[in-house]
BALOBA-1460 file (C-alpha; in Angstrom, 3 decimals):
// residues 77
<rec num="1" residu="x" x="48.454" y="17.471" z="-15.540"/>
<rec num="2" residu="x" x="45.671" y="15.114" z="-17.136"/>
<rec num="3" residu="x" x="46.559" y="11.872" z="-18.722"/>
<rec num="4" residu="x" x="45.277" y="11.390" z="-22.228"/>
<rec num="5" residu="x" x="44.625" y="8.046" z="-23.662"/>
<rec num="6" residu="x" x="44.112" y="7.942" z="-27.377"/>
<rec num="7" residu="x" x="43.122" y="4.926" z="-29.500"/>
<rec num="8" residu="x" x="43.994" y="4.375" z="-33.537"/>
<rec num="9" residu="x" x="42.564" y="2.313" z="-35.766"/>
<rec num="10" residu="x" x="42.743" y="1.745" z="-39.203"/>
<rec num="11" residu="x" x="39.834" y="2.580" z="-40.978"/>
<rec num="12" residu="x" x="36.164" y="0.663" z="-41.243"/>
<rec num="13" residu="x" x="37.177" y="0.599" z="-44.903"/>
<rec num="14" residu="x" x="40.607" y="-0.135" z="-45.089"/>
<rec num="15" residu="x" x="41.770" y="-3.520" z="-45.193"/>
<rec num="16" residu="x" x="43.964" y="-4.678" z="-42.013"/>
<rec num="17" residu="x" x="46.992" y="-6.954" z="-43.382"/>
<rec num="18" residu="x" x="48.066" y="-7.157" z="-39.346"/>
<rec num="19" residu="x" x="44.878" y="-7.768" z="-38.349"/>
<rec num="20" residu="x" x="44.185" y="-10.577" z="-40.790"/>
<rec num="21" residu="x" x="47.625" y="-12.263" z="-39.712"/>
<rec num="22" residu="x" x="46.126" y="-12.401" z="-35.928"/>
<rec num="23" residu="x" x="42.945" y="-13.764" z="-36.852"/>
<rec num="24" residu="x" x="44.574" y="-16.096" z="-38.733"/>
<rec num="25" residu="x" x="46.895" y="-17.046" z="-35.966"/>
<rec num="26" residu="x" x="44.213" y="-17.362" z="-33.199"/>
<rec num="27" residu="x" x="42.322" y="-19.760" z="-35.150"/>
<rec num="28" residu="x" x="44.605" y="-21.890" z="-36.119"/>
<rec num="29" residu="x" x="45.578" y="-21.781" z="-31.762"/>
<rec num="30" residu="x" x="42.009" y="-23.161" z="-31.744"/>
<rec num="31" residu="x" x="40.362" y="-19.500" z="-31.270"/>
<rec num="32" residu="x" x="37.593" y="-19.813" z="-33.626"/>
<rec num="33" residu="x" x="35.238" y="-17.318" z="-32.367"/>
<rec num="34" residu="x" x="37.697" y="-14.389" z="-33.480"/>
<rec num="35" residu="x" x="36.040" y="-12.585" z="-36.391"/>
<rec num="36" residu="x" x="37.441" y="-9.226" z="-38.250"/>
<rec num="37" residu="x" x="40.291" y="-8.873" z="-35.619"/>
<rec num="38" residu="x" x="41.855" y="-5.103" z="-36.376"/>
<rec num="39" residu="x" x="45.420" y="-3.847" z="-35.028"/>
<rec num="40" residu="x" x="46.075" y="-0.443" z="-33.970"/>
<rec num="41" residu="x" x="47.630" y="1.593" z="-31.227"/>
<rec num="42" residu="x" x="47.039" y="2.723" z="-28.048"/>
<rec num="43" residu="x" x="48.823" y="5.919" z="-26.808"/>
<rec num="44" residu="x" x="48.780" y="7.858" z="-23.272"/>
<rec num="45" residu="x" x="50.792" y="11.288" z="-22.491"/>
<rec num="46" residu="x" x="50.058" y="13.982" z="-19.495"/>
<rec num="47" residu="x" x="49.383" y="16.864" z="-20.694"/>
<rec num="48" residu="x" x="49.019" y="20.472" z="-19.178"/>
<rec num="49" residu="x" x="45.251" y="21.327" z="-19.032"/>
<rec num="50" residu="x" x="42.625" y="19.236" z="-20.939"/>
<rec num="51" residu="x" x="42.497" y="21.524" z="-24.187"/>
<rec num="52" residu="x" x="40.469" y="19.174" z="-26.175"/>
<rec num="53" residu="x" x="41.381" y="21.009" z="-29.457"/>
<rec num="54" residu="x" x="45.098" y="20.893" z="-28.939"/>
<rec num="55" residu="x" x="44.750" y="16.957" z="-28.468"/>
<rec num="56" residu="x" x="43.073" y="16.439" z="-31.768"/>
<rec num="57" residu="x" x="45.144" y="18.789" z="-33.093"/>
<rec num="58" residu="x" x="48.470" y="16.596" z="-31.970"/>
<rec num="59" residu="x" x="46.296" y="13.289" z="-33.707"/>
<rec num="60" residu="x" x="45.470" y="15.230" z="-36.807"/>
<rec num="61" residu="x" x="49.421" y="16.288" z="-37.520"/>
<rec num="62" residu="x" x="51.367" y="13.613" z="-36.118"/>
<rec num="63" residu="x" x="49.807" y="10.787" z="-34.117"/>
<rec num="64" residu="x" x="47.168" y="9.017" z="-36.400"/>
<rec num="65" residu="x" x="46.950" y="8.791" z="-40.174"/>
<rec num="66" residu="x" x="43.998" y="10.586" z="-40.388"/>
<rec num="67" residu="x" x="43.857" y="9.011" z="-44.692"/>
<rec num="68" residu="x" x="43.839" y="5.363" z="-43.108"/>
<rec num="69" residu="x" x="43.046" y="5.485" z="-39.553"/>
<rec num="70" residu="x" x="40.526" y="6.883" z="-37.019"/>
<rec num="71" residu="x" x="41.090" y="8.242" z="-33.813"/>
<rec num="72" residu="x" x="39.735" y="8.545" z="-30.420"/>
<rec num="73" residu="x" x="40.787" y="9.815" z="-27.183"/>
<rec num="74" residu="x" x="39.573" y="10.261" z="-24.022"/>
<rec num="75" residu="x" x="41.156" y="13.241" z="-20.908"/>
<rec num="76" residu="x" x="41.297" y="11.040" z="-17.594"/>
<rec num="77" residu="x" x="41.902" y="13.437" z="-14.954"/>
């Protein structure tokens, strides 16, 4: 089995109402330095073998909004 970890995030171009709402937060906590804070998700699953295709496959159909969100993943053996 390999684990997979696979990070979303809505698009360069999309605009980030979460995202904005932590920013906003953290500043007014006194956190000024955070700038264009984005939200997304982190997943991890084993998976049999380390079929690259499959994986993007599973993000394409089901994991990530591929319309609004990016995706990257990484096989850690």
């Amino acid at each position: 089995m390999a684990k997979v970890k696979i990070y979303i995030s809505p698009k360069k171009d999309i605009r980030d109402p979460q995202g904005v709402a932590v920013e906003n937060a953290l500043k007014h906590l006194g956190f000024d330095t955070a700038e264009n804070v984005r939200v997304g998700k982190y997943i991890t699953m084993d998976v049999d073998g380390e079929d690259k295709e499959k994986i993007e496959e599973m993000c394409n159909k089901l994991l990530a909004n591929t319309i609004i969100e990016d995706f990257t993943f990484e096989v850690v053996s």
